[in-house]
VOGU-3710 file (C-alpha; in Angstrom, 3 decimals, decimal comma):
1> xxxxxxxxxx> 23,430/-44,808/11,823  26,744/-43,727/13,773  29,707/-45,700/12,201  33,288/-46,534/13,404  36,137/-47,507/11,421  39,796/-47,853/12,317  42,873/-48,770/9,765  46,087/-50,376/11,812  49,741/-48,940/10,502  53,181/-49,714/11,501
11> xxxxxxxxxx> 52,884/-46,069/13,035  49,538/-46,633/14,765  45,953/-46,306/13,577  43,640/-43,896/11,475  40,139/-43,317/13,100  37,222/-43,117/10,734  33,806/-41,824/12,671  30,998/-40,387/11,599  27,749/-39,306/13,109  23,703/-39,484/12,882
21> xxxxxxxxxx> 22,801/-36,442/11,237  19,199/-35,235/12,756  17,998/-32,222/10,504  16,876/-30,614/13,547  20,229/-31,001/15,265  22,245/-27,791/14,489  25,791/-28,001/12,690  28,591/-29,212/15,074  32,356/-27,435/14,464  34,975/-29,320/12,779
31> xxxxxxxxxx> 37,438/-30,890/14,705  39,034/-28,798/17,081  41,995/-28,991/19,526  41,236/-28,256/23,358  42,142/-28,834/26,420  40,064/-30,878/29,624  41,686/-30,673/32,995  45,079/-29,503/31,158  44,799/-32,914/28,285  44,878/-31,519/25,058
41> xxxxxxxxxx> 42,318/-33,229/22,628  40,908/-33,064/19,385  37,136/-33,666/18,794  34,437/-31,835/16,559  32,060/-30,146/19,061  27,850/-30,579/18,898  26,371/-27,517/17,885  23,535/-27,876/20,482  25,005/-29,486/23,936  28,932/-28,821/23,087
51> xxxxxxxxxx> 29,456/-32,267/23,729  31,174/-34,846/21,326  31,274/-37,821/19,826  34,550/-38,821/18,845  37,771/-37,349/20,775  41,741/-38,561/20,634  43,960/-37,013/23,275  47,149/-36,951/23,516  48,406/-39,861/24,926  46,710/-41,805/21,865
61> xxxxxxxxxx> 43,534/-42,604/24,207  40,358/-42,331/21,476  36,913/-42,519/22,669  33,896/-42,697/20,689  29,834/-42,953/21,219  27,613/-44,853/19,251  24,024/-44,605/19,215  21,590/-45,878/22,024  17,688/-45,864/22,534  16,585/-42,700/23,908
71> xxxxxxxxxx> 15,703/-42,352/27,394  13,131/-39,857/27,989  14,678/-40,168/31,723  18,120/-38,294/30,231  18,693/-34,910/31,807  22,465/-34,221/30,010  23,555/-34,968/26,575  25,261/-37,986/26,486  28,177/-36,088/24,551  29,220/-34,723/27,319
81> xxxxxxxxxx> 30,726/-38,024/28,902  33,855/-38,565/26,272  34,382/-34,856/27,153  34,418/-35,628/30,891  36,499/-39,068/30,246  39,175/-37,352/27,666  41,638/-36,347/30,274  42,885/-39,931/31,149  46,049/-40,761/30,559  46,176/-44,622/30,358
91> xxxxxxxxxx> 43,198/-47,635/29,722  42,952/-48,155/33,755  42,395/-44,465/34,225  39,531/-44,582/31,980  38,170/-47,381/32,979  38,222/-46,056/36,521  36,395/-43,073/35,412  34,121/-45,065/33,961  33,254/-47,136/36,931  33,339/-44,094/38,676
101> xxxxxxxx> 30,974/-42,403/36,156  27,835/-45,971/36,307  28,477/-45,516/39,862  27,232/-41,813/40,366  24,889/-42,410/37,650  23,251/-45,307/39,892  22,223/-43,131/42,955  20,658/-40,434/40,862
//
C-alpha cells in the first residue's frame, strides 16, 4: 500500500512517500532533478513508463499518486499525469490543469 506522510516546520514541510512495490515492476531511479516545460522538479522516475509518483517543483508545489483500482480501460500509465501537472506554478494553475486534464479525459 502507497503511503504519504508530511512533517510541518517553521521552514516548511518534509514529504515522506513511498510506493507499492510489484516484483514484476522494474526498479525506478532515485530521485532526480529535471525539468517539464522549463520547471525544475525532483521526483524518482518508474523504471517501466518513466512516469512518477511523487514530484516537488520549485515553487514548493508537491504532487503525489496514491493507489486506485485498475482499469483494464487505461491506455497510459497513470504516472505520467504528476509529470504533465509539475510545471504549475501556483494551486489555481494546477487545479486548472486538472480540470483541464478530467475534461479531455471525458471525450476519449
Amino acid at each position: 500500500m502507497c503511503t504519504v506522510s508530511w512533517i510541518h516546520q517553521s521552514s516548511g514541510y518534509q514529504l515522506l512517500c513511498n510506493r507499492d512495490e510489484k516484483l514484476t515492476r522494474r526498479p525506478a531511479s532515485a530521485p532526480q532533478f529535471l525539468t517539464q516545460d522549463g520547471v525544475r522538479f525532483v521526483a524518482p522516475i518508474d523504471g517501466d513508463f518513466g512516469g512518477t509518483w511523487v514530484a516537488v517543483n520549485e515553487f514548493g508545489l508537491s504532487l503525489v499518486l496514491l493507489n486506485r483500482a485498475p482499469s483494464s480501460a487505461a491506455k497510459l500509465s497513470r504516472g505520467l499525469l504528476p509529470m504533465n501537472l509539475i510545471p504549475a506554478q501556483t494551486l489555481t494553475e494546477l487545479r486548472d490543469n486538472i480540470s483541464m486534464t478530467e475534461s479531455v479525459a471525458d471525450k476519449c
